[in-house]
VOBAVEX-166766 format. One record per residue (C-alpha): residue in one letter; x, y, z. Coordinates in nm, 3 decimals, m for minus. Layout:
REC:a:X:Y:Z
...
END
This chain:
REC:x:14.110:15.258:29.543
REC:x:14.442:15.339:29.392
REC:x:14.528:15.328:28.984
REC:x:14.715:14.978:29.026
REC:x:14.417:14.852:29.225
REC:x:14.174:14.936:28.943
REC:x:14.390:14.824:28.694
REC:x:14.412:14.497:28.865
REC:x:14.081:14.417:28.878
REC:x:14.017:14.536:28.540
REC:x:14.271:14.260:28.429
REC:x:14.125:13.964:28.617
REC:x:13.764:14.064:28.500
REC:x:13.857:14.062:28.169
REC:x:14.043:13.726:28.209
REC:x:13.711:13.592:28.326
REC:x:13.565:13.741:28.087
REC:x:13.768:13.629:27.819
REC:x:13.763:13.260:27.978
REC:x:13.325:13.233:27.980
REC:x:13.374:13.310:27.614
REC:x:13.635:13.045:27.534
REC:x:13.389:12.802:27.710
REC:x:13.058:12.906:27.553
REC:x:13.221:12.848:27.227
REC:x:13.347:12.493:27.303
REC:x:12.996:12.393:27.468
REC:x:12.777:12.502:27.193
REC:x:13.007:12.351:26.924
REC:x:12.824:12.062:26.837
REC:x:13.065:11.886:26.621
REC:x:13.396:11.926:26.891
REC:x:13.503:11.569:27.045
REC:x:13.356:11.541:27.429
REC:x:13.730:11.454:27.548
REC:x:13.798:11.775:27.389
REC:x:13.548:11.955:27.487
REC:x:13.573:11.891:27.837
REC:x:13.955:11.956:27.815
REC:x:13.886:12.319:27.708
REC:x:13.609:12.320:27.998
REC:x:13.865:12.256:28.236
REC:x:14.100:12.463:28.081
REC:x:13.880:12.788:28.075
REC:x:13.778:12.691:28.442
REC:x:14.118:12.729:28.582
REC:x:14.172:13.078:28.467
REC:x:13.863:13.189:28.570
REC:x:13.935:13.013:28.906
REC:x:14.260:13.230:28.940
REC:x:14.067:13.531:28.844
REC:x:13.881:13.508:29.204
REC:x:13.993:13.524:29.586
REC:x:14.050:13.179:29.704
REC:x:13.765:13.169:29.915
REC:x:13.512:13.224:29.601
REC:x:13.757:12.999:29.356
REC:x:13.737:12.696:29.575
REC:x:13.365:12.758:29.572
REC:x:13.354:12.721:29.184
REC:x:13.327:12.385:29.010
REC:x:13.237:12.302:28.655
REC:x:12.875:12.213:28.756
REC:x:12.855:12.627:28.876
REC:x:13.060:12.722:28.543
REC:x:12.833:12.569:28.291
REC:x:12.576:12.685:28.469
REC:x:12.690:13.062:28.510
REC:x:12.713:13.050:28.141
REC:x:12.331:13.057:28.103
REC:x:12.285:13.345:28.247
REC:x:12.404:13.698:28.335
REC:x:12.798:13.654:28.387
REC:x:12.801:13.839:28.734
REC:x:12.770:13.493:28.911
REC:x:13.101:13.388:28.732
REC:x:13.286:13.693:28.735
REC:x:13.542:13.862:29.024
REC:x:13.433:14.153:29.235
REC:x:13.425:14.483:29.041
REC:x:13.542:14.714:29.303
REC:x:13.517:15.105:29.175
REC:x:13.530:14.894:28.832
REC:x:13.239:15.015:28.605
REC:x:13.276:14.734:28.315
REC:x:12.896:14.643:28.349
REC:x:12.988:14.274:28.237
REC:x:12.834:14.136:28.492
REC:x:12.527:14.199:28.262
REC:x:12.642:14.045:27.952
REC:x:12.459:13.719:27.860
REC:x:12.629:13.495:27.645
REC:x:12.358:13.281:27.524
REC:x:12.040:13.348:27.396
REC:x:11.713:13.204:27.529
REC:x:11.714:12.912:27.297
REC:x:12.075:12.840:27.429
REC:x:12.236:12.964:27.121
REC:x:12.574:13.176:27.057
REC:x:12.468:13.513:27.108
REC:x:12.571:13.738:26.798
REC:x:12.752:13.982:26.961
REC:x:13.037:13.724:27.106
REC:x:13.225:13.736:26.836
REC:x:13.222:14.136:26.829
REC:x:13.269:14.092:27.216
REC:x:13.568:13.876:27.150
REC:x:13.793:14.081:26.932
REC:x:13.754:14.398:27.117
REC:x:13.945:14.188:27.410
REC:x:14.184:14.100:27.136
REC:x:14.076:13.748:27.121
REC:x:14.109:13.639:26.719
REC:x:13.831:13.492:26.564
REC:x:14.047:13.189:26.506
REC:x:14.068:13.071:26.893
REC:x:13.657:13.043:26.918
REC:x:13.657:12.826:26.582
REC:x:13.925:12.620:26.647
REC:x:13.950:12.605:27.060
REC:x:14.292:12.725:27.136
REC:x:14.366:12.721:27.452
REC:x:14.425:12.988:27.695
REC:x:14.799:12.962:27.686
REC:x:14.806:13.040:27.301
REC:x:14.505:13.292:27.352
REC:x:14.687:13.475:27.661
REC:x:15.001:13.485:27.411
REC:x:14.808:13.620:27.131
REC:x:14.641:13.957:27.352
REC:x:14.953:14.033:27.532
REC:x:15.113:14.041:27.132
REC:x:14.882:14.249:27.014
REC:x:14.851:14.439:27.345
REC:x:15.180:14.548:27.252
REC:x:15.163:14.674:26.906
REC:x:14.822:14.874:27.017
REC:x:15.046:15.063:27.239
REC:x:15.332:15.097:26.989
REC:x:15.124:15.190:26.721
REC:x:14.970:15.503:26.956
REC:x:15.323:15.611:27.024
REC:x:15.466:15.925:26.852
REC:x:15.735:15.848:26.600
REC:x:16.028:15.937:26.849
REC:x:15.880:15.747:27.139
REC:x:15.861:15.439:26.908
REC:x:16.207:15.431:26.849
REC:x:16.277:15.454:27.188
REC:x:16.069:15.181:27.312
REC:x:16.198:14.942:27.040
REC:x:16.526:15.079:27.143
REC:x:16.450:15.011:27.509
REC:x:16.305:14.651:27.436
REC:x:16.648:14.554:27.325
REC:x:16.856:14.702:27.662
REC:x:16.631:14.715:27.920
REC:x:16.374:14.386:27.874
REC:x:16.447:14.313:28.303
REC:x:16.648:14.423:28.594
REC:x:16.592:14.655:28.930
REC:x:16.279:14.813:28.932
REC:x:16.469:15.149:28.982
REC:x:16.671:15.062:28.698
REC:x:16.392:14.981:28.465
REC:x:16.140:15.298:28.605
REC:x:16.499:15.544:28.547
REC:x:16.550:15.375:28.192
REC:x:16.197:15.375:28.076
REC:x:16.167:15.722:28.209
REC:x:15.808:15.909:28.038
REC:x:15.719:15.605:27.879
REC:x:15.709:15.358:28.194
REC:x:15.348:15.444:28.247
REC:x:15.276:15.326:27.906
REC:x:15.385:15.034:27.898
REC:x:15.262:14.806:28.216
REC:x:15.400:14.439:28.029
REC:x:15.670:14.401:28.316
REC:x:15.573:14.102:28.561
REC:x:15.807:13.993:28.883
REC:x:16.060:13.791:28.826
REC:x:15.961:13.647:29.166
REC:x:15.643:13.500:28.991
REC:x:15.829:13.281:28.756
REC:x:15.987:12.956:28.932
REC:x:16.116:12.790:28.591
REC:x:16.434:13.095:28.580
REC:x:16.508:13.059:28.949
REC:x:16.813:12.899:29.084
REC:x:16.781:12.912:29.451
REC:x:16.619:13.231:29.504
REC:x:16.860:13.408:29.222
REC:x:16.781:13.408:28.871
REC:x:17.010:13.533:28.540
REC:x:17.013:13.752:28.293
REC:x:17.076:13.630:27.919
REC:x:17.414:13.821:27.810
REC:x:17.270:13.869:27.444
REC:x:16.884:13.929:27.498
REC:x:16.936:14.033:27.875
REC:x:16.593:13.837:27.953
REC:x:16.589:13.572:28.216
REC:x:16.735:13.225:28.113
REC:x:16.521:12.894:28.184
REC:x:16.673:12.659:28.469
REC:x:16.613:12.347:28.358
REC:x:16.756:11.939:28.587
REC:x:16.902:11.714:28.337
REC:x:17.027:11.414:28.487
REC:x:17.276:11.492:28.769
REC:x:17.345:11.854:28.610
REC:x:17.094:12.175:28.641
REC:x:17.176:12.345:28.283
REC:x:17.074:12.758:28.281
REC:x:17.018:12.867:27.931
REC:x:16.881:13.131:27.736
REC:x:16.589:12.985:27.509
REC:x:16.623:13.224:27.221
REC:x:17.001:13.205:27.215
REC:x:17.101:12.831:27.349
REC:x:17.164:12.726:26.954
REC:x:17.415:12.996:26.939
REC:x:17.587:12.884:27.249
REC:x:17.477:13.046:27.559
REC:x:17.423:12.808:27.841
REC:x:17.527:12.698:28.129
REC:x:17.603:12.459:28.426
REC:x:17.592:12.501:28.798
REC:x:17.916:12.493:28.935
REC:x:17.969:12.212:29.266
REC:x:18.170:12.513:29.385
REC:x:17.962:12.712:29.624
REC:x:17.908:13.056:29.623
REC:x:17.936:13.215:29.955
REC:x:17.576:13.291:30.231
REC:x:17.417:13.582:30.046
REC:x:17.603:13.525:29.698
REC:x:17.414:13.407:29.400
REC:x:17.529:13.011:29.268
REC:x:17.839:13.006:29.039
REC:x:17.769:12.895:28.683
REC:x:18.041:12.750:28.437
REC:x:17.992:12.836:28.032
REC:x:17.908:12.557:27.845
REC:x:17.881:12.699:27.519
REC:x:18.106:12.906:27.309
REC:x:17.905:13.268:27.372
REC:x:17.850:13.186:27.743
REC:x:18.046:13.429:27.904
REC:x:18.066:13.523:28.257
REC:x:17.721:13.609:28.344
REC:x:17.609:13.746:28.774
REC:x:17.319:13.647:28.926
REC:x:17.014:13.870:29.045
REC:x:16.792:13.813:29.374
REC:x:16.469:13.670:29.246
REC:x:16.234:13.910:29.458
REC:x:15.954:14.107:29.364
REC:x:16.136:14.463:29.271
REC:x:16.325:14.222:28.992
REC:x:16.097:14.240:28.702
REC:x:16.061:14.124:28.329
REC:x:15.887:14.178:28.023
REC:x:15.590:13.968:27.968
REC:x:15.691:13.658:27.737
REC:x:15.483:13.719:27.452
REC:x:15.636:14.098:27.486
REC:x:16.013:13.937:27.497
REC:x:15.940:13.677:27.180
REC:x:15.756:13.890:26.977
REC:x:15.919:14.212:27.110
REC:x:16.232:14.217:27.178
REC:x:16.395:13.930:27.014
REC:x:16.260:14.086:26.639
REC:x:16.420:14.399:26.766
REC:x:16.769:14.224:26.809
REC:x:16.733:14.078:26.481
REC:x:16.714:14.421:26.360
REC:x:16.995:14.621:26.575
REC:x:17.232:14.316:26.487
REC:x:17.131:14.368:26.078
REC:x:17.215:14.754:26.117
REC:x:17.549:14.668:26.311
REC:x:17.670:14.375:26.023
REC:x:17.589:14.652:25.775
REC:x:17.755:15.003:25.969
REC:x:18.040:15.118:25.753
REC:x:17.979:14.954:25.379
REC:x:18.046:15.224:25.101
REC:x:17.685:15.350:24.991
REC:x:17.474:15.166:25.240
REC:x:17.232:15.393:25.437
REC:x:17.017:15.199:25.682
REC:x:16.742:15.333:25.861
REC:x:16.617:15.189:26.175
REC:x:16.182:15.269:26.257
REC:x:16.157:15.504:26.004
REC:x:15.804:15.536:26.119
REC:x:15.652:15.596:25.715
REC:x:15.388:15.538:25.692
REC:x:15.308:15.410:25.976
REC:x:15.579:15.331:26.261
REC:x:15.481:14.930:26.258
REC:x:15.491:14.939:25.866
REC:x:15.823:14.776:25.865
REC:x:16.110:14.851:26.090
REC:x:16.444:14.902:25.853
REC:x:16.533:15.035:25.571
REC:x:16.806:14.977:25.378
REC:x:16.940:15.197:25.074
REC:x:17.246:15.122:24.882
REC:x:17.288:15.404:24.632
REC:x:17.593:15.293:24.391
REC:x:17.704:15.592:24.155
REC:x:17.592:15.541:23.806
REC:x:17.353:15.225:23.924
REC:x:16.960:15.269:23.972
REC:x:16.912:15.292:24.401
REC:x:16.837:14.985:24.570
REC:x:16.583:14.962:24.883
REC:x:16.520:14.681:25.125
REC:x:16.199:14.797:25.351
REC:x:16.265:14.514:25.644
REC:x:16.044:14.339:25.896
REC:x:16.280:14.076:26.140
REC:x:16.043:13.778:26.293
REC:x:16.194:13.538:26.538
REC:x:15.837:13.270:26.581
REC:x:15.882:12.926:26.704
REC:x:15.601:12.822:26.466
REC:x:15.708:12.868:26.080
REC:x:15.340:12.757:25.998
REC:x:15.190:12.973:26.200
REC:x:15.433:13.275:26.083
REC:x:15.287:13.194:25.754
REC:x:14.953:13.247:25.815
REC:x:15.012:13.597:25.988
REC:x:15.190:13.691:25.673
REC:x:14.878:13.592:25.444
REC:x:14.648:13.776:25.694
REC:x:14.838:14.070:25.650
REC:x:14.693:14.382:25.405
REC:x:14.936:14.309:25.086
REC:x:15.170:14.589:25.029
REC:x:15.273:14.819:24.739
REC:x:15.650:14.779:24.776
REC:x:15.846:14.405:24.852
REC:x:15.844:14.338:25.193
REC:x:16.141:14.104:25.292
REC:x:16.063:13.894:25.648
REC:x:16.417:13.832:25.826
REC:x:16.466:13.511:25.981
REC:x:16.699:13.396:26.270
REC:x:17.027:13.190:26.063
REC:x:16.910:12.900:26.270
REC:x:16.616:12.908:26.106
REC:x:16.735:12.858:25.744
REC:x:16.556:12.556:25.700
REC:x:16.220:12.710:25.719
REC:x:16.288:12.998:25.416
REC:x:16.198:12.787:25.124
REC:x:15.890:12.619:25.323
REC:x:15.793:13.007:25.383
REC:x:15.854:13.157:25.062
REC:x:15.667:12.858:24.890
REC:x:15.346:12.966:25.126
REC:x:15.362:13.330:25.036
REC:x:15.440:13.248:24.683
REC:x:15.218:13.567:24.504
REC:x:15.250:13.771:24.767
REC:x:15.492:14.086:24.753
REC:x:15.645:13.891:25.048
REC:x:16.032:13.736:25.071
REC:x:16.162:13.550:25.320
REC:x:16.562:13.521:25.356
REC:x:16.803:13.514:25.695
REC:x:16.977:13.813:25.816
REC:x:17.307:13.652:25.725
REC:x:17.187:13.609:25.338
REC:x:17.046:13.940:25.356
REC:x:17.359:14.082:25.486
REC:x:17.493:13.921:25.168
REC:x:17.248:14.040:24.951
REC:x:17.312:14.394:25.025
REC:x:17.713:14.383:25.038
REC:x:17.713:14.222:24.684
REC:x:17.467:14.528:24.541
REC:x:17.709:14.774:24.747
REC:x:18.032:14.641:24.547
REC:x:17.826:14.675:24.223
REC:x:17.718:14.331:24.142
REC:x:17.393:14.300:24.011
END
């Protein structure tokens, strides 16, 4: 069986796996609402369904699930090929139909957070969750030098060509396996093409309004990059013309929407790459001041410590530092709680917001309030360190 093969199956057998755990907690919670309850059934279901051929899937129904969940999991679980995961003897349950104890341990070594048994998430949120922390396992592994270049890479090479993406990625390509075919995602295709974002180079979201289909990048649409399709028609073979809409939608080409077009994982592109654009456009708005050094992965202490920092070293005035961490989360409340769960520091951390988010600072700051932890936009930061440049205190 080939690597990909292997690595295949080991994916959808953990998905199962991850799925009969998800369920096992909802069923034995005794105080979860049946509607509930039976949504997150359904819910956990589905992904194990997709897990299996279609043959076996169709041949799955939730009186088979809750059942499988009583016993050994090999019942439930996908076909382990040269796999040697031996979870098809895991029991989940104990004889007197209780939570076994080691579930939770079970859990968080498949990067499931103790958070998502108590409170149900589901798999959606959980899927985002591993593939996050997926990704800063593998960073964290990484040399200092090879860190820099993957965050480097995030930032220009997040999609594209296959052969573009294996040349670009070079040594590191076997590393890091979040790409997924562009082919698989039918919300960024516009008859069989789909397009690149101009700022974040990840695919934009096609989305019918009315008589119009819009094309926008979801990151970027509140600083003006989107689209229209154009009722001129591109020629047989040529990718659909679209017309800017927005003041930073600039002429942007189509790409075929097959399966040698691939993409970074979402969670990978959110938590990934858009940070690391946060932090290449901080170091750019600060390139040239008088007695600012900035510092991009420094990699002390560790290389996910924080990921800039900025000096501004005035003659005759003590040294300033900034040690920077850029977050771009759709959920301020749920950026807050990652910050508390965090291991408080021995320096001031500051968290660097998107400018469109400016309205969640003070909400932020007022959570973290005792913690070595501020939370300002990159514009205000950009602010903050030209004033201590030019001497002002």
């Amino acid at each position: 069986m080939a690597l990909t093969e292997c690595d295949d199956v080991r994916v959808r057998r953990e998905q199962a796996l991850t799925a009969c755990c998800l369920a096992v907690a909802a069923e034995t919670d005794a105080g979860l609402e049946s509607v509930r309850r039976a949504a997150m059934l359904m819910d956990c279901l589905g992904v194990l369904r997709a897990a299996h051929p279609p043959g076996r899937a169709a041949q799955l129904g939730m009186r088979e699930f809750r059942r499988g969940l009583r016993g050994p999991l090999a019942p439930l679980l996908p076909p382990q090929g040269d796999v040697d995961d031996r979870f098809g003897e895991l029991r989940l349950l104990d004889a007197a139909g209780l939570v076994r104890d080691a579930l939770e341990d079970l859990c968080r070594e498949h990067l499931v957070p103790q958070t998502a048994l108590d409170r149900h998430w589901p798999w959606a949120r959980v899927r985002a969750e591993q593939e996050e922390r997926r990704l800063f396992e593998v960073m964290r592994r990484l040399e200092p030098e090879e860190y820099r270049q993957a965050r480097a890479l995030l930032a220009e090479c997040p999609a594209g060509p296959l052969r573009v993406l294996r040349k670009r990625w070079d040594r590191l390509w076997m590393r890091f396996d979040f790409f997924e075919a562009v082919s698989d995602w039918p919300w960024c295709q516009l008859e069989g093409w789909w397009y690149p974002c101009l700022k974040c180079r990840w695919p934009m979201r096609v989305v019918e309004t009315g008589q119009e289909v819009e094309v926008r990048c979801e990151a970027h649409r509140a600083r003006g990059v989107h689209y229209r399709l154009s009722l001129e028609r591109g020629g047989r073979g040529v990718a659909p013309i679209l017309l800017g809409t927005g003041r930073a939608s600039e002429p942007v080409v189509g790409l075929p929407a097959s399966v040698d077009h691939l993409a970074l994982s979402r969670p990978v592109w959110r938590y990934g790459v858009l940070p690391t654009l946060l932090e290449i456009e901080l170091r750019d708005r600060l390139k040239g001041h008088a007695h600012v050094q900035v510092e991009m992965w420094p990699g002390e202490p560790r290389p996910d410590e924080y990921d800039l920092r900025i000096t501004v070293a005035v003659p005759g005035r003590p040294v300033r530092t900034w040690r920077v961490d850029a977050k771009d989360w759709a959920s301020a409340d749920a950026l807050a709680k990652a910050l508390l769960e965090r291991e408080p520091k021995r320096y001031v951390l500051y968290i660097v917001l998107p400018d469109h988010q400016a309205h969640e600072v003070a909400c932020l700051n007022t959570r973290l309030t005792g913690r070595r932890t501020k939370v300002l936009t990159l514009t205000r930061l950009v602010e903050q360190v030209k004033r201590a440049a030019r001497g002002a205190r």
